[in-house]
N, C-alpha and C positions, 0 to 999 in steps of 0.2 A: 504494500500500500504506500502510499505516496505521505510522505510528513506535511501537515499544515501546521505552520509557523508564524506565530504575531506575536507583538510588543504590547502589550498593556500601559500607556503611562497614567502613572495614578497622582491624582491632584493631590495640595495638601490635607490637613489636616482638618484644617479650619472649612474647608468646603461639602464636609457633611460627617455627621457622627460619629464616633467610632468609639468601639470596647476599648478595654483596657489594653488589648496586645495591638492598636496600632492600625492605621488607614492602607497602608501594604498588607497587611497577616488577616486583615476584616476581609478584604477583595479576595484574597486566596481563600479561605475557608468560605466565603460563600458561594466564591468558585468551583469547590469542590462537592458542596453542596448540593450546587443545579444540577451535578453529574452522576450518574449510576455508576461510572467506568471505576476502575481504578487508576492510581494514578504515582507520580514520582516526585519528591518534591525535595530541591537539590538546593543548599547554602554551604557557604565556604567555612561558616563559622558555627559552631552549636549552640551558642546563647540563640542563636536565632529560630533554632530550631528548636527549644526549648520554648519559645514563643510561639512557635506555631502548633506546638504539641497542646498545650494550655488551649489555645483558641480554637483549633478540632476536634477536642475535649465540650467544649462549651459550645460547640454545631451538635453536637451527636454524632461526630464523625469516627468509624473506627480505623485505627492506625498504627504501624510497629515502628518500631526507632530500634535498628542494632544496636547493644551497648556490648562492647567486647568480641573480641573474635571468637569465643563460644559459643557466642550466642545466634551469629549468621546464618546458618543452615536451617537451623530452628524457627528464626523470623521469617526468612525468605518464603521455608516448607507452608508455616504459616500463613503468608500473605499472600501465596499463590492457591490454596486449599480454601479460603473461610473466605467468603463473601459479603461478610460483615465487615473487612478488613481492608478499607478502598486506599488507603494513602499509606504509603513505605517513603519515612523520613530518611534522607539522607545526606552525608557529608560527602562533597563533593570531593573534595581529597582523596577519600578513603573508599570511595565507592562507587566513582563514576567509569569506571572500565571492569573489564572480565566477568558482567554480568550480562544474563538473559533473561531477562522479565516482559515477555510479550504478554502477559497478563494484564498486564497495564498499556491502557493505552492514552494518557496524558503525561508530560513533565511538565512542573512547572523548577522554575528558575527564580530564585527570590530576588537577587540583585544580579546584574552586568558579574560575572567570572573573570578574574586575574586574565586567564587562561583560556585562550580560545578554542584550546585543543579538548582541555577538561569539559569544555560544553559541550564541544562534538561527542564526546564520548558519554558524557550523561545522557546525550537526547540520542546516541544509540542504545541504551540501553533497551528501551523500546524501539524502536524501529530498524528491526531485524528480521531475518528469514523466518519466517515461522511465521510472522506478524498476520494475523487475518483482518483484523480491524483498523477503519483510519486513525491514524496517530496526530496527537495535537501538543505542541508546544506554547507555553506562556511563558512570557520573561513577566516579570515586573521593575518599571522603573520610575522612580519618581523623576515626576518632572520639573526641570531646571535645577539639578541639582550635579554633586560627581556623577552619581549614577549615570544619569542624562550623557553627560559629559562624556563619559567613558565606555557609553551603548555606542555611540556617535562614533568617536574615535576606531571602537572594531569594528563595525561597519565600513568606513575611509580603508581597514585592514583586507577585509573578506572581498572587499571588491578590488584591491590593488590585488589579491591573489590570486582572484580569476582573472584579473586582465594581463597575467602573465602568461607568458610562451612556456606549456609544457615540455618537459627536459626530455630530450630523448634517449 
């Protein structure tokens, strides 16, 4: 199946409500909410994903979060088996290659990745052979901010890369 892929920029704070975990983590959890699918949800940092766990917590959303290399097989077996179990938190570091989860068929991306190679590989995690269902990609980025600044920037990058002459 073919990946569909969009940017989300999310306004501030001050332009409409939000819970306690924040106008980014409010958008993503009720993101996930409007969806049946399962899905992938990738920060570079864990505080942040401790905020996102609290706020899919308080959607009624169920969700695993690997803690320790013991426990991956067990989470994954998990979240591929139980249908109650729509979002698999992850660190992008730590977990964005050497996996196949076509069980899921969303990523979302919380901020712009250091690393443009680490996003390619998170947003294969899903969208691999096997895949039967359309795949969908969400970044989140606030607008006029680094983030902004720095979607912008890999952008000017992915497109200087396709306009290169492949090496033969």
């Amino acid at each position: 199946p073919e990946a569909v892929s969009f940017t989300l920029a999310v306004k501030s704070a001050a332009s409409r409500p939000v819970r306690t975990f924040g106008t980014k983590i409010a958008e993503l959890a009720t993101d996930v909410a409007a969806h049946d699918d399962k899905c992938l949800i990738f920060a570079e940092w864990d505080p942040i994903l401790d905020i996102v766990a609290h706020a899919l917590k308080a959607f009624g959303i169920g969700y695993l979060r690997p803690v320790g290399s013991r426990a991956w097989e067990a989470t994954l077996r998990t979240f591929r088996q139980e249908p109650d179990v729509r979002a698999l938190l992850l660190n992008v570091k730590t977990a964005s290659a050497g996996l196949t989860l076509t069980e899921a068929s969303r990523v979302y991306l919380l901020h712009p990745l250091l690393s443009t190679a680490s996003e390619a590989q998170a947003i294969g995690r899903i969208h691999r052979l096997g895949q039967t269902k359309p795949t969908h990609v969400r970044r989140y980025i606030i607008e006029e901010s680094i983030e902004d600044r720095l979607h912008a920037r890999q952008q000017r990058r992915r497109r200087e890369d396709d306009d290169k002459p492949a090496e033969s």
